[in-house]
C-alpha positions as CSV (number, residue, x, y, z in Angstrom):
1,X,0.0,0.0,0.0
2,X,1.2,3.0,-0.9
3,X,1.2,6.4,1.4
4,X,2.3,9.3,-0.8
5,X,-1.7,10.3,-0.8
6,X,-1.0,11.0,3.4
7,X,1.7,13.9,2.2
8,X,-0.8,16.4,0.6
9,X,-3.4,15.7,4.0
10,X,-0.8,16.0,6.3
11,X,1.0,19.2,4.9
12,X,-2.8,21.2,4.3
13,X,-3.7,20.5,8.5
14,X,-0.4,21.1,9.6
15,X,-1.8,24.0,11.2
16,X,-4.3,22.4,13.4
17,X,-3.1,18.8,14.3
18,X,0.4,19.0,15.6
19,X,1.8,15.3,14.6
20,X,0.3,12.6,12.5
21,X,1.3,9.1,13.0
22,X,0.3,6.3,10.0
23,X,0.5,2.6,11.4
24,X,-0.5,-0.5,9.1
25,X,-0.4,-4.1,9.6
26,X,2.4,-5.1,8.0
27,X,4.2,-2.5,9.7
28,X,5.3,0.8,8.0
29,X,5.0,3.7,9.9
30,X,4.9,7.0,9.1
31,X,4.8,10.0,11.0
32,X,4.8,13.7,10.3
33,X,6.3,16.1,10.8
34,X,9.8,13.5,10.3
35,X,11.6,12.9,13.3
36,X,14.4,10.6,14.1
37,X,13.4,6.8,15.3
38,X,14.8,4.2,17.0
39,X,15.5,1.4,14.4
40,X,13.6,-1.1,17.6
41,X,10.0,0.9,17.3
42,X,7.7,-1.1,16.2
43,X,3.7,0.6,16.3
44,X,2.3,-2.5,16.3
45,X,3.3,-3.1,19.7
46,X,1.9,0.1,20.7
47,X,-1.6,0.1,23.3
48,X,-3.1,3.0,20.8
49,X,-2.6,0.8,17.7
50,X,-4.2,-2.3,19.6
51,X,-6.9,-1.0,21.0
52,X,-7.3,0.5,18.2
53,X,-7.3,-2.7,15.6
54,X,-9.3,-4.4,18.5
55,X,-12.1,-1.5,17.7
56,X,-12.2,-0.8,14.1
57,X,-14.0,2.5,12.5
58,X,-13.9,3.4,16.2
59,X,-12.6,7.1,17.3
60,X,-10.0,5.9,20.2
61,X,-8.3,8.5,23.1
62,X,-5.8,7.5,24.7
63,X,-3.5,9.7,27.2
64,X,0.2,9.1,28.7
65,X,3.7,8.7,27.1
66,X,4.3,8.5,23.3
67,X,8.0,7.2,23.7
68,X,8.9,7.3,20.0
69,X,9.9,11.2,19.7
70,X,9.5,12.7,23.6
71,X,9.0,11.5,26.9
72,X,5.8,13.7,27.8
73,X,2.8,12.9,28.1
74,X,0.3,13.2,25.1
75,X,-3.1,12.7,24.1
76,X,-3.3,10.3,20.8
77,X,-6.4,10.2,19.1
78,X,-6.6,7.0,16.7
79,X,-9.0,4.8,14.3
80,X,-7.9,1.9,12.5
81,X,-9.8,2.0,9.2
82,X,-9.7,-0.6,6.9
């Protein structure tokens, strides 16, 4: 699957959603804007992208520590479409 399509959505909101995160089952993983990433990451493994996949075309919120760019806590708002 490809995800050049994401680039023109993510760049025209940039101005109200501060980071976008793209997950898929076979695990790429995008996120924007680019950051440096631990070669270990692995989304998949993630609670947001489980509960997530466990509740498809679902809105999820979840709260606490992203771990891939910062250390602070977040708020990650997900939906596993399909």
């Amino acid at each position: 699957m490809s995800t050049d399509g994401l680039d023109s959505k993510w760049t025209s909101s940039a101005k109200e959603v501060i980071e976008r995160f793209y997950g898929s089952t076979n695990g790429v993983f995008r996120i924007y804007p680019g950051s440096p990433m631990v070669t270990t990451f692995d989304h998949r493994e993630s609670d947001w992208y489980k509960r997530s996949v466990a509740f498809p075309n679902t809105t999820m919120y979840h709260y606490g520590k992203l771990g891939i760019v910062n250390r602070n806590n977040v708020i990650i708002v997900s939906r596993a479409v399909g």
